[in-house]
N, C-alpha and C positions, 0 to 999 in steps of 0.2 A: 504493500500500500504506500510504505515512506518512497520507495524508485518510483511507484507510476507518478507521486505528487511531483518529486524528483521533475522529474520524465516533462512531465505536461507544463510545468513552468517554466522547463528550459525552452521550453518550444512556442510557449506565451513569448516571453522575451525575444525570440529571436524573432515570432512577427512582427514586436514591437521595433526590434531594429533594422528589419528589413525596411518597414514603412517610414520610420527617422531616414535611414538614409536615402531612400529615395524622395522624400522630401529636401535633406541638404542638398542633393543634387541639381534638382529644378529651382530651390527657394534663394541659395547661395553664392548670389551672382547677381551686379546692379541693374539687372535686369528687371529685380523686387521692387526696385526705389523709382518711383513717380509720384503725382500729383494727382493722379487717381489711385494711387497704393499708398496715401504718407505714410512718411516716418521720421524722424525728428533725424536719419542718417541720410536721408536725402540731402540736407543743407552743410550736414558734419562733413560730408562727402568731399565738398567743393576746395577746405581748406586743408594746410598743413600744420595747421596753428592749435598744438594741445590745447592752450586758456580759448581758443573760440571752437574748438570740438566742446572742451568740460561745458560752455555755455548750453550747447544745443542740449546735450545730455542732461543737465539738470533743469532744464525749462521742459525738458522732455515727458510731461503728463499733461492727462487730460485727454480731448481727443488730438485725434494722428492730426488732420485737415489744418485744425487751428493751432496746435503747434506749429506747424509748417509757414503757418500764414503769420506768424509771431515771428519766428527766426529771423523768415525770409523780410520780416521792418525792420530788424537790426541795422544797423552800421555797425561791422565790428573793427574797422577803421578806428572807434575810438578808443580801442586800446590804445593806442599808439597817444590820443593828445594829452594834453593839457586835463586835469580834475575836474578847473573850471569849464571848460567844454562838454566833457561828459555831463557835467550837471544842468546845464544849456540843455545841448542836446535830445537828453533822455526826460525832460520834466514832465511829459503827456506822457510816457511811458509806460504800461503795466501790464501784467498777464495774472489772471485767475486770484491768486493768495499775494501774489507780488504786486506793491504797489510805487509807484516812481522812486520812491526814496530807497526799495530793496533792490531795482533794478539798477540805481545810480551804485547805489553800492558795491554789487559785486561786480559793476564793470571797475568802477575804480580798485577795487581788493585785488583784482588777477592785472592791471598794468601795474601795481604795486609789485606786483609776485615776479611778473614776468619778467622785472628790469634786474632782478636778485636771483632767480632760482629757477631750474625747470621743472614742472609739475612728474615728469618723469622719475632726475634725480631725488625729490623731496620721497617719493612713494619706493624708491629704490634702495634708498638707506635703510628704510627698515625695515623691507620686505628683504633683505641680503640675510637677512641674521637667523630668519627661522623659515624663509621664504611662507610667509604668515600674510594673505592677502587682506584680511580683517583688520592685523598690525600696524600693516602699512595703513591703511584706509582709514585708520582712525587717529593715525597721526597727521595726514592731510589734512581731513577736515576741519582739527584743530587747529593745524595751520592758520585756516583760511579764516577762523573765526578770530586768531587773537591779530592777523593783519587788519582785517576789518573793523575790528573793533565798533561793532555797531549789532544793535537787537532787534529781532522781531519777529512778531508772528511768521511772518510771508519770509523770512529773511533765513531763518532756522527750517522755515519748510524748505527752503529753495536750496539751501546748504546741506540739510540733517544734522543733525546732533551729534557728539561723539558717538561711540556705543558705549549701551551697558554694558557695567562688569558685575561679576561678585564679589565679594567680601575678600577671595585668594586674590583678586586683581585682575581676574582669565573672563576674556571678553563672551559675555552671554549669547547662548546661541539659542532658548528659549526666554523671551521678553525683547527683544530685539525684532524691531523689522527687517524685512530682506533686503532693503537698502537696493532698490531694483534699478534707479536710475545710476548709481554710481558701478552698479556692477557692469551694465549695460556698457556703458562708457569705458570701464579695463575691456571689455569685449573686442571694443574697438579700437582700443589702440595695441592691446598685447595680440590678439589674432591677427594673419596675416592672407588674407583670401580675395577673392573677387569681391565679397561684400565687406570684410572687416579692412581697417585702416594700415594696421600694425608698424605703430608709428615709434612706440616704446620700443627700449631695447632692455635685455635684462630680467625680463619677468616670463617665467613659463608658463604659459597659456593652460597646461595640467592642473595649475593652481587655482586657475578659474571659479568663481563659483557661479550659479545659474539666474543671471538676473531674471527675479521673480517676477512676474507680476499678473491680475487675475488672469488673464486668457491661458498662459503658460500654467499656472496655479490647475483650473479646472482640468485643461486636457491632461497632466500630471496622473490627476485624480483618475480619467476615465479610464486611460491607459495603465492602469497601475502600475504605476511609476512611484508614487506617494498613495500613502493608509491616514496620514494625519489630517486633519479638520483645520489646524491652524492657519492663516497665513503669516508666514513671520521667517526669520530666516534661519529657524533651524530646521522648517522645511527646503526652504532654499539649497540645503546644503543636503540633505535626503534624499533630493532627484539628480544633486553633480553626482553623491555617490553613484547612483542608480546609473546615470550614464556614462559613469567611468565604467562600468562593464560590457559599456559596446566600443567607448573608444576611450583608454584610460590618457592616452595622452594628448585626447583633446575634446573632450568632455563637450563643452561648450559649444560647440558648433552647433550640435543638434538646438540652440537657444530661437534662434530665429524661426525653422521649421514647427519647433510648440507653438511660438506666436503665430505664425501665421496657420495653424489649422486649427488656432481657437479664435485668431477674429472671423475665418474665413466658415466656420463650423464645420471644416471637415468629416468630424468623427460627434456623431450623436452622445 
């Protein structure tokens, strides 16, 4: 009885990785990215500039259409001026939870960043020591808060928060969200494919974890891939396991193919 269960799961899985991979095949390639497909990598696509990729990536929610239609108002030219022009510039400015004063912000925070450090090296230093992708990630984001030096509602949504820990100091992986835009975003710059950027150097794409978010979350569930109810990111990290068992050294890939057969409803 314990081989047939055996038996039938191996064989579960391996439809489920036949159909992953023929979806990366067709899905993985900017063939995906248009104006009747958005995606917030539509516009990442254009540049080579990590601080105006990390932009697209964290404005990256909500719907696809109006993300797109946000981006594509940017001038990301002003990185490059003057504070006082950003603040010109950007004053009619806003998106969803962001309001002129969180948008003037983090444009001025990342020309801050960028005249001192690269968004690469910052995430590289710490991710060297235990190659710890959450590590790194939460030393960034700290980063970016004590350059900024400024609060708020829209401003912490736009950024995220450190992560939680415990009481030992080891970064919570239940109470934590999945942190879907930021993962999205190492996606594209550690991956190196027809659709990802791979702009980083240094960081092993194995390490990856599966930027969450619901469409990816439910087809998770239907496929059983994931048994938890949660969304948060110790789901997150239940389905990289899960697909480190079709492709351990590149987990990730299959990220795009979930989303796109949970917006597109592929699988009932």
């Amino acid at each position: 009885m314990v081989l047939y269960q055996k038996l039938k799961y191996r064989k579960k899985m391996q439809n489920i990785k036949e159909l992953l991979d023929k979806e990366v095949c067709s899905r993985n390639n900017n063939c995906e990215l248009s104006y009747e497909r958005p995606d917030p990598l539509l516009v990442a696509s254009r540049y080579k500039d990590e601080y105006i990729i990390l932009l697209c990536a964290l404005f990256g929610y909500g719907k696809a259409s109006l993300i797109v239609k946000f981006l594509d108002s940017l001038n990301f030219d002003l990185l490059n001026e003057k504070e006082e022009v950003i603040d010109k510039e950007l004053e009619s400015f806003y998106y969803r939870f962001q309001n002129s004063e969180d948008v003037k912000t983090i444009f001025k925070t990342f020309r801050r960043m960028r005249q001192e450090d690269s968004l690469n090296d910052i995430f590289f230093q710490s991710y060297k020591k235990e190659n710890n992708i959450l590590e790194a990630l939460d030393i960034l984001i700290s980063k970016i808060h004590k350059i900024a030096d400024y609060s708020s509602q829209g401003f912490t949504f736009l950024v995220s928060s450190p992560l939680k820990r415990d009481k030992q100091g080891q970064i919570k992986e239940i109470g934590n969200a999945p942190y879907k835009r930021w993962m999205m975003y190492l996606r594209w710059m550690v991956r190196n494919d027809n659709l990802d950027l791979g702009l980083w150097k240094g960081i092993d794409k194995k390490d990856l974890i599966l930027p969450l978010d619901t469409h990816t979350f439910k087809v998770s569930q239907k496929l059983r891939l994931l048994d938890r109810k949660t969304y948060d990111l110790k789901s997150a990290i239940l389905i990289t396991e899960k697909l480190r068992e079709f492709d351990n050294f590149d987990p990730i890939k299959y990220d795009f193919a979930l989303y796109r057969i949970g917006q597109e409803k592929i699988i009932d």
